[in-house]
N, CA, C and O atoms as a CHARMM CRD file, in Angstrom:
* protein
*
  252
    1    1 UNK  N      9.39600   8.16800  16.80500 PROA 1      0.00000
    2    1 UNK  CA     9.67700   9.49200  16.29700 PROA 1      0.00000
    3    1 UNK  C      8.39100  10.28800  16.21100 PROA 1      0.00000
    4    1 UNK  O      7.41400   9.66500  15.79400 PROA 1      0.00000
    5    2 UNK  N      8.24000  11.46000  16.51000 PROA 2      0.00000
    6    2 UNK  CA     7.37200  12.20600  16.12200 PROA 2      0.00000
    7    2 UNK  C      7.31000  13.64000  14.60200 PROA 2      0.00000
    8    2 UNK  O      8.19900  14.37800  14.17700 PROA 2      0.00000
    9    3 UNK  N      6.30700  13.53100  14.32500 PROA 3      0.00000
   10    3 UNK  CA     6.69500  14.57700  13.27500 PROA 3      0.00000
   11    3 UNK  C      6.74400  16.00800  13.23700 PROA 3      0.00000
   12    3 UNK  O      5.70400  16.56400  13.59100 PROA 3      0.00000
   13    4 UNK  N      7.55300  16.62400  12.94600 PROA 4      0.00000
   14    4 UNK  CA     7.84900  17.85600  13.49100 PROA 4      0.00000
   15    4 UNK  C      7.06900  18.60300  12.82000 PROA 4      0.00000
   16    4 UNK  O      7.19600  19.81300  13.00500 PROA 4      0.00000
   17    5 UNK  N      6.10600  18.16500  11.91500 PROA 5      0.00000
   18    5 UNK  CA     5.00500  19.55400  10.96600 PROA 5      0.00000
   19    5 UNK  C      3.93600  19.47100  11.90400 PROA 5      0.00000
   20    5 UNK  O      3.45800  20.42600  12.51700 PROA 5      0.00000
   21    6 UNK  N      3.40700  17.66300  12.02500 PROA 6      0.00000
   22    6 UNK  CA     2.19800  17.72900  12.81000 PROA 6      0.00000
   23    6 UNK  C      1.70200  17.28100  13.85800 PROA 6      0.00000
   24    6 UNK  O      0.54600  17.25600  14.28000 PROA 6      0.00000
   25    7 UNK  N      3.34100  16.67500  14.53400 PROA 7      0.00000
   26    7 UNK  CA     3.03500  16.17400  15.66100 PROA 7      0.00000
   27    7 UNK  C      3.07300  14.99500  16.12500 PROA 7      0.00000
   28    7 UNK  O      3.65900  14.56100  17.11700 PROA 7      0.00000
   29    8 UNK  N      2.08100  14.21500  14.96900 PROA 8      0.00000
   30    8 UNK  CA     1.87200  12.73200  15.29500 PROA 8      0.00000
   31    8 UNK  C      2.77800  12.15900  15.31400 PROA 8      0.00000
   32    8 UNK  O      3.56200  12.58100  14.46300 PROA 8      0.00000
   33    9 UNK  N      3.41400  10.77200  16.25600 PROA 9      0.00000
   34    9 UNK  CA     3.99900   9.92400  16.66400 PROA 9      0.00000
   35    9 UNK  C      4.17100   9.22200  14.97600 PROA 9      0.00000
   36    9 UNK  O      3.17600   9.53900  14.32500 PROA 9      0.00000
   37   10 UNK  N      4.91500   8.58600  14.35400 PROA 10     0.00000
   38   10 UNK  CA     5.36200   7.74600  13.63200 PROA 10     0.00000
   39   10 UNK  C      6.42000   7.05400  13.68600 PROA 10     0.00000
   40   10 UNK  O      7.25700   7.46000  14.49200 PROA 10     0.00000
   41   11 UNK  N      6.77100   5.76700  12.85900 PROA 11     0.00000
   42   11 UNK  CA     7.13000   4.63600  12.58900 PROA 11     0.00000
   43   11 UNK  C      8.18300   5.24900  11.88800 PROA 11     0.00000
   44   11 UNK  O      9.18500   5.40200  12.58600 PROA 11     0.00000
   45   12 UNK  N      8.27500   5.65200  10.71900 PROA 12     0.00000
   46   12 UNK  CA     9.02600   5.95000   9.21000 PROA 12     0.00000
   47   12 UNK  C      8.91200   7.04900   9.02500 PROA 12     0.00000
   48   12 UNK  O      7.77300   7.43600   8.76600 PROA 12     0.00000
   49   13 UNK  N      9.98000   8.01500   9.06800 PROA 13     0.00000
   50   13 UNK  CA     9.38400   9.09600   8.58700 PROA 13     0.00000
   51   13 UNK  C     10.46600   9.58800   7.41400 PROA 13     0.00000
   52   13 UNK  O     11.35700   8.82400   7.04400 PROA 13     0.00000
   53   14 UNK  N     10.30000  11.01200   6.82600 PROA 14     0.00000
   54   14 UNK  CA    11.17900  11.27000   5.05100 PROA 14     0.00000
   55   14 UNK  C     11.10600  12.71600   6.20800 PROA 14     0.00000
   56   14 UNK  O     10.33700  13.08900   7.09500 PROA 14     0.00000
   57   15 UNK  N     12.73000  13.35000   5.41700 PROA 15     0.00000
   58   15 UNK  CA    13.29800  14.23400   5.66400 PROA 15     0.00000
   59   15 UNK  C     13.06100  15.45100   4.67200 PROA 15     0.00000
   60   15 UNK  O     13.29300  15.24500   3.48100 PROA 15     0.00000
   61   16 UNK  N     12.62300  16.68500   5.06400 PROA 16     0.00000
   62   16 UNK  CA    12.04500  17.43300   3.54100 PROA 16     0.00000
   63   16 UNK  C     13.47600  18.14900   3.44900 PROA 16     0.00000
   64   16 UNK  O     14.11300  18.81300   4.26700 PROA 16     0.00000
   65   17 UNK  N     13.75800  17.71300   1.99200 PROA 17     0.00000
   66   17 UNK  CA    14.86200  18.78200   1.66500 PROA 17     0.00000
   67   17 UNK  C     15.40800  20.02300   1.87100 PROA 17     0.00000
   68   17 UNK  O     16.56100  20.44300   1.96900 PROA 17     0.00000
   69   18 UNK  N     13.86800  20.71100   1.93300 PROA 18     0.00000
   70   18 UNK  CA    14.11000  22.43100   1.62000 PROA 18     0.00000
   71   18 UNK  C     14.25700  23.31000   3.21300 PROA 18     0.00000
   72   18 UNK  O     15.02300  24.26300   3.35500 PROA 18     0.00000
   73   19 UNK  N     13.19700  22.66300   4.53100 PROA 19     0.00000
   74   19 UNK  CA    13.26500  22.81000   5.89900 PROA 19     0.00000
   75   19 UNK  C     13.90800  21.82600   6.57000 PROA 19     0.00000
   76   19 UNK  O     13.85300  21.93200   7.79500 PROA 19     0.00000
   77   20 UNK  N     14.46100  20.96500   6.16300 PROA 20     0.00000
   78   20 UNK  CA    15.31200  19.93000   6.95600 PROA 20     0.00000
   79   20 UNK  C     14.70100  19.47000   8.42300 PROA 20     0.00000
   80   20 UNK  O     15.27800  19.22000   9.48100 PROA 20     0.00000
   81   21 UNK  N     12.95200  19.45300   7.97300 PROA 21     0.00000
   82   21 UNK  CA    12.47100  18.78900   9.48500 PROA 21     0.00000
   83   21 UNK  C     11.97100  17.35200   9.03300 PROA 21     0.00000
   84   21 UNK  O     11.91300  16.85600   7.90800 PROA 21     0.00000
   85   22 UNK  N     11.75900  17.04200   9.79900 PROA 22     0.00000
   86   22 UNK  CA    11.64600  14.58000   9.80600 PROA 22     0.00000
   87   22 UNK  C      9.72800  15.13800  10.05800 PROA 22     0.00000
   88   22 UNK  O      9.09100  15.76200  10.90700 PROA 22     0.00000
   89   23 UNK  N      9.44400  14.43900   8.73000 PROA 23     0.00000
   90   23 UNK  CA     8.38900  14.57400   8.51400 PROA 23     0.00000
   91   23 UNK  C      7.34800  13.03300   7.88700 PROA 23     0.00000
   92   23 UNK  O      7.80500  12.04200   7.31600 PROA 23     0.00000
   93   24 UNK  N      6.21000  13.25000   8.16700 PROA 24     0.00000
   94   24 UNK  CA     5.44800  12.21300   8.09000 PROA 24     0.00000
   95   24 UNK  C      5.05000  11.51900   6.61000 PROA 24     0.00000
   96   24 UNK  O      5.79500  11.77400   5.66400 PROA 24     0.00000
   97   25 UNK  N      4.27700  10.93700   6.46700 PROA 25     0.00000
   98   25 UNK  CA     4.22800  10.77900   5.47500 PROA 25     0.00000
   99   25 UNK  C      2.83400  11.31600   4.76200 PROA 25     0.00000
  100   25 UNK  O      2.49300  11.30100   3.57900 PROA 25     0.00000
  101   26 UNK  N      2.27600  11.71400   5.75100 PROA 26     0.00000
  102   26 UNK  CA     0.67500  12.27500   5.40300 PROA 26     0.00000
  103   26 UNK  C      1.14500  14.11300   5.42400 PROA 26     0.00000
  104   26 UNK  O      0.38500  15.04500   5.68600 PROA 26     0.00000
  105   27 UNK  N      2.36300  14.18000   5.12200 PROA 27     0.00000
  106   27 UNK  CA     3.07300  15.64900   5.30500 PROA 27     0.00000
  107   27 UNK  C      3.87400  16.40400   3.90400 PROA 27     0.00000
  108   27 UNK  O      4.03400  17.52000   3.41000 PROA 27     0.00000
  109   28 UNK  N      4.27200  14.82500   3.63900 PROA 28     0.00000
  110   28 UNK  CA     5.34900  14.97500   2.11900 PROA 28     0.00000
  111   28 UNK  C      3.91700  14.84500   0.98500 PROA 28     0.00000
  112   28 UNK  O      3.10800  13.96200   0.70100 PROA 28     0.00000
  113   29 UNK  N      4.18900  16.37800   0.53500 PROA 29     0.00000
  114   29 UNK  CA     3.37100  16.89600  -0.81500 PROA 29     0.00000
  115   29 UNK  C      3.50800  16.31200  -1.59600 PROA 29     0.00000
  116   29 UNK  O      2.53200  15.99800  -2.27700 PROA 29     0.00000
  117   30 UNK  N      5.12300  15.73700  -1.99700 PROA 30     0.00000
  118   30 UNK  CA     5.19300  15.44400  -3.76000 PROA 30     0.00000
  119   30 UNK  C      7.41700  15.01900  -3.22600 PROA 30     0.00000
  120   30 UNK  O      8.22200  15.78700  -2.69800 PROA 30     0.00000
  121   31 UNK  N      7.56900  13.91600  -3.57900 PROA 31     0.00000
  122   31 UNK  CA     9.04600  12.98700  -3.78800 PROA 31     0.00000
  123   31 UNK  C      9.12600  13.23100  -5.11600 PROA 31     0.00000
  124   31 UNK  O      8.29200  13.87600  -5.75100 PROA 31     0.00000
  125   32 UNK  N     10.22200  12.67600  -5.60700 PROA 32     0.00000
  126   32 UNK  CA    11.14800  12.03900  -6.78300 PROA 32     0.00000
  127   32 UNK  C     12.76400  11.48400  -6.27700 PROA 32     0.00000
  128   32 UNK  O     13.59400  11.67600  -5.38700 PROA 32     0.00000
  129   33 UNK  N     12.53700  10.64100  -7.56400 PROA 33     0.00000
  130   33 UNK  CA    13.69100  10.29000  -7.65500 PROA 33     0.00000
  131   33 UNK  C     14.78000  11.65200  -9.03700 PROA 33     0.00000
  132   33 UNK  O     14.57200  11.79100 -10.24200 PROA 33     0.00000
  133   34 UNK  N     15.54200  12.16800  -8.40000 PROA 34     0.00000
  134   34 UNK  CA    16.62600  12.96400  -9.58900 PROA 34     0.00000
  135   34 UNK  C     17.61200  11.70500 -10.02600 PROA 34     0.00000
  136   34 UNK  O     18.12500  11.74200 -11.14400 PROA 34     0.00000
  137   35 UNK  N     17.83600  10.75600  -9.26800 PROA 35     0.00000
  138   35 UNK  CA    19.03400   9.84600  -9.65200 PROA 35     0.00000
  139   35 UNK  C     18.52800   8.41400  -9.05600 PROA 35     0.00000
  140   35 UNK  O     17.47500   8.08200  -8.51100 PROA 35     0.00000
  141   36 UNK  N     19.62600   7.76400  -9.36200 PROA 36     0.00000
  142   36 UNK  CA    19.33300   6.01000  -8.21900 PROA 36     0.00000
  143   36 UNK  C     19.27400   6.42800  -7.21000 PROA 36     0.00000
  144   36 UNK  O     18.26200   6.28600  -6.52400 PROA 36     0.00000
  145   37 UNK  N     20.45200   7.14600  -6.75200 PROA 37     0.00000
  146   37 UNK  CA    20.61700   7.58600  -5.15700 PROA 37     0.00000
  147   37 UNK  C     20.08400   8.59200  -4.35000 PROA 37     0.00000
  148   37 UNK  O     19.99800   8.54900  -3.12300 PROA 37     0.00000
  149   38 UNK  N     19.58000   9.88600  -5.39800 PROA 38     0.00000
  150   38 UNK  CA    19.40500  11.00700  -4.30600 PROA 38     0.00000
  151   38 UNK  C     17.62900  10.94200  -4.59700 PROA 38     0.00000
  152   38 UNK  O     17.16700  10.86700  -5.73500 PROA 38     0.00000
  153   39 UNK  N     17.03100  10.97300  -3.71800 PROA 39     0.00000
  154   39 UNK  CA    15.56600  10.99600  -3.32500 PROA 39     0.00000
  155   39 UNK  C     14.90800  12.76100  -3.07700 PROA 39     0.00000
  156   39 UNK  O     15.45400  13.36600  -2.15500 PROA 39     0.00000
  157   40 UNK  N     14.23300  13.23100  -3.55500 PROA 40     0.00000
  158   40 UNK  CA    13.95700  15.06600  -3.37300 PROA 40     0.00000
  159   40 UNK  C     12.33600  14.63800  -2.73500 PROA 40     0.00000
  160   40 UNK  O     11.39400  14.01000  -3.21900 PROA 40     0.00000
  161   41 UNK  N     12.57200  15.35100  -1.35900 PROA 41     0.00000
  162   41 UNK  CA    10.82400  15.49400  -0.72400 PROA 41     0.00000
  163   41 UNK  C     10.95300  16.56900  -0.53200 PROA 41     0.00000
  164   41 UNK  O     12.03500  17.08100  -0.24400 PROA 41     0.00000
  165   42 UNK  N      9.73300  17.25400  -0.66100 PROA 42     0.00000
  166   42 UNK  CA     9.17000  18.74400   0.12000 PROA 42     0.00000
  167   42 UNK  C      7.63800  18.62100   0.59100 PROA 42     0.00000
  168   42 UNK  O      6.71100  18.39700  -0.18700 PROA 42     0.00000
  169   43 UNK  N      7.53400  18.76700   1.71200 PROA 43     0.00000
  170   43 UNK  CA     6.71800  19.18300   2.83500 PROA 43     0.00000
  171   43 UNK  C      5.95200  20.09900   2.50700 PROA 43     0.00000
  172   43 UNK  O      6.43800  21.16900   2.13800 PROA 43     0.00000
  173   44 UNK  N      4.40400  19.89300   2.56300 PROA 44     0.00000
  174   44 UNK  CA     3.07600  21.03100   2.57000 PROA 44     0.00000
  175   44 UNK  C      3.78400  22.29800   2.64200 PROA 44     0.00000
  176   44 UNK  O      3.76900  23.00500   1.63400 PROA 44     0.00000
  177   45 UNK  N      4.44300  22.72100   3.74800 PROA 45     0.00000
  178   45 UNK  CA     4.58400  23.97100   4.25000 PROA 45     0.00000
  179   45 UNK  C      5.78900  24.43300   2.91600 PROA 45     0.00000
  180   45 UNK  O      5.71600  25.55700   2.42000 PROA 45     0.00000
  181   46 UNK  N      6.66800  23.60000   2.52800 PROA 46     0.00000
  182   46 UNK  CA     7.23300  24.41100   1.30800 PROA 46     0.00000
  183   46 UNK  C      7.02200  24.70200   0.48900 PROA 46     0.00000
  184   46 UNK  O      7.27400  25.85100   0.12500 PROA 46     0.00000
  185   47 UNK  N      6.14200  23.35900  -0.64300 PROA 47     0.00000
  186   47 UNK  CA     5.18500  23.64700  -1.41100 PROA 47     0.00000
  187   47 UNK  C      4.65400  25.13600  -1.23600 PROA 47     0.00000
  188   47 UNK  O      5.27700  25.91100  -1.96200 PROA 47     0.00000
  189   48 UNK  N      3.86500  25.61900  -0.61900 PROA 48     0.00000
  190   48 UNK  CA     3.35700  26.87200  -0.69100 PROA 48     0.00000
  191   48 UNK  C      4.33500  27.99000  -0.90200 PROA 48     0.00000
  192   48 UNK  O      3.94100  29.07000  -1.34200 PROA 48     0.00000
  193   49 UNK  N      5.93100  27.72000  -0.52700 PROA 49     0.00000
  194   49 UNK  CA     6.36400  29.13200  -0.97100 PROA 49     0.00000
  195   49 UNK  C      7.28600  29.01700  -2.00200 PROA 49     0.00000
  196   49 UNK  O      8.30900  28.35100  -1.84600 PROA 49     0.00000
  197   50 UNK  N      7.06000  29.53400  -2.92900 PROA 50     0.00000
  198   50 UNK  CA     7.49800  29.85600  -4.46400 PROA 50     0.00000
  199   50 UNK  C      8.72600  30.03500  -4.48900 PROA 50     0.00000
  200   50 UNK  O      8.82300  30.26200  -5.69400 PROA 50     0.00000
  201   51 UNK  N      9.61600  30.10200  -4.15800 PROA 51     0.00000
  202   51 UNK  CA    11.40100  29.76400  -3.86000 PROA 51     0.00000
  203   51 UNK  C     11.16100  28.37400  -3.71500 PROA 51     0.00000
  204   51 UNK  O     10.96700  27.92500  -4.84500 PROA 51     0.00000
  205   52 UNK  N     11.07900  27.46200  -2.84400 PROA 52     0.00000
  206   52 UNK  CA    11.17600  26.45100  -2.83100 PROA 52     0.00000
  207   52 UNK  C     10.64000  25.28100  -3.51500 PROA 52     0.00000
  208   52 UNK  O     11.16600  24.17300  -3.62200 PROA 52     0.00000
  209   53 UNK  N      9.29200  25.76700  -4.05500 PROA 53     0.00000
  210   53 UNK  CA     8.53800  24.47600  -4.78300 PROA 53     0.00000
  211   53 UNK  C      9.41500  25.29500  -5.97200 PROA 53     0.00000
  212   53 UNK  O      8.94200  24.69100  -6.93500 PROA 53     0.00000
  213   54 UNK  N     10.10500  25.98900  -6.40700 PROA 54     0.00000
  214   54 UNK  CA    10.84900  26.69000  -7.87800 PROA 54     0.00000
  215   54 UNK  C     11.93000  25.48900  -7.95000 PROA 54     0.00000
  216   54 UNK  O     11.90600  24.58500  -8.78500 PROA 54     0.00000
  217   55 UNK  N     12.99300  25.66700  -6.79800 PROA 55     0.00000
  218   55 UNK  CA    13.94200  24.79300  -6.65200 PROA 55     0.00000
  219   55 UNK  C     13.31000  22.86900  -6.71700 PROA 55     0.00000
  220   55 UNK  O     13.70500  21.90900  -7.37900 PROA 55     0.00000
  221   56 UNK  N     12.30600  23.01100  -5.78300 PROA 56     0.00000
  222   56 UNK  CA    12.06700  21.25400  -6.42800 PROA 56     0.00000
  223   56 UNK  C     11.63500  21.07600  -7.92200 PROA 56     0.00000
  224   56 UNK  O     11.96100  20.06000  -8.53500 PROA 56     0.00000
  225   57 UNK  N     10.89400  22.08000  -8.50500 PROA 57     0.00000
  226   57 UNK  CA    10.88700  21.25700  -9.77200 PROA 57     0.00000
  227   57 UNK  C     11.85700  21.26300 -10.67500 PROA 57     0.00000
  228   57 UNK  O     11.97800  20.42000 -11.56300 PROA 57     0.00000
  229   58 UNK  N     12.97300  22.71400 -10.38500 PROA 58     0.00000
  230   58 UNK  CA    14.13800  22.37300 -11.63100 PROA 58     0.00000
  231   58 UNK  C     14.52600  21.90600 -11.30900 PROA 58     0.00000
  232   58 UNK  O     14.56500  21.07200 -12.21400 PROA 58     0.00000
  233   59 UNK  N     15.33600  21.30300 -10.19200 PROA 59     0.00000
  234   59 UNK  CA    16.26400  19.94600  -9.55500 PROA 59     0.00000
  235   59 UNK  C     16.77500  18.72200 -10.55900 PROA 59     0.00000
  236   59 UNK  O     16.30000  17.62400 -10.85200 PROA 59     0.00000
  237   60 UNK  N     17.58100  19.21000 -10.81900 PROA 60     0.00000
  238   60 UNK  CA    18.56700  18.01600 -11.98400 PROA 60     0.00000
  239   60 UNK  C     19.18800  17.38100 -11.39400 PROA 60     0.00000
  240   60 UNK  O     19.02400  17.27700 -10.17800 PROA 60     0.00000
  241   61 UNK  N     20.39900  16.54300 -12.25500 PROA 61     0.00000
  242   61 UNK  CA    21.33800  15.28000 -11.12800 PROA 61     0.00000
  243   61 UNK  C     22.04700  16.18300 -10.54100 PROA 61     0.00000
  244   61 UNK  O     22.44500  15.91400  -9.40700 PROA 61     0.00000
  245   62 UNK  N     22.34800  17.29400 -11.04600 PROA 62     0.00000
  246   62 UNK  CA    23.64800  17.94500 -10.09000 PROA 62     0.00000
  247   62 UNK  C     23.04900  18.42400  -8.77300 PROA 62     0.00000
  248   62 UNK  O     23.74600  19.20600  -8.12800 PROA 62     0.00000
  249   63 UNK  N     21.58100  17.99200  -8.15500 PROA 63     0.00000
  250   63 UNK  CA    20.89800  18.54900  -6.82600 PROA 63     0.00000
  251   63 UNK  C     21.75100  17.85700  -6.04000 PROA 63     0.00000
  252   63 UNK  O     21.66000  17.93200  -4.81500 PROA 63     0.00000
């Protein structure tokens, strides 16, 4: 797989919530867990815009 922020070829990669691109792991800013099951990543590039890093940090179980 390659990563769609930066390119590089990888093994494993995490899906960012907010742009829905397959991203690396030297890419994902900041995970959590909201529940057992649902996992929240956002990607460098969302982080920076203030709608989206808004939505990852209030993110409750009902995300």
């Amino acid at each position: 797989m390659i990563c769609q922020r930066c390119g590089t070829e990888v093994y494993k990669y995490g899906t960012c919530n907010y742009c829905k691109r397959n991203i690396c792991n030297n890419c994902v800013k900041s995970s959590r867990k909201v529940s057992k099951t649902i996992r929240l990543v956002i990607c460098k590039d969302d982080w920076s815009k203030m709608g989206s890093r808004k939505l990852f940090k209030s993110a409750t179980k009902d995300a």
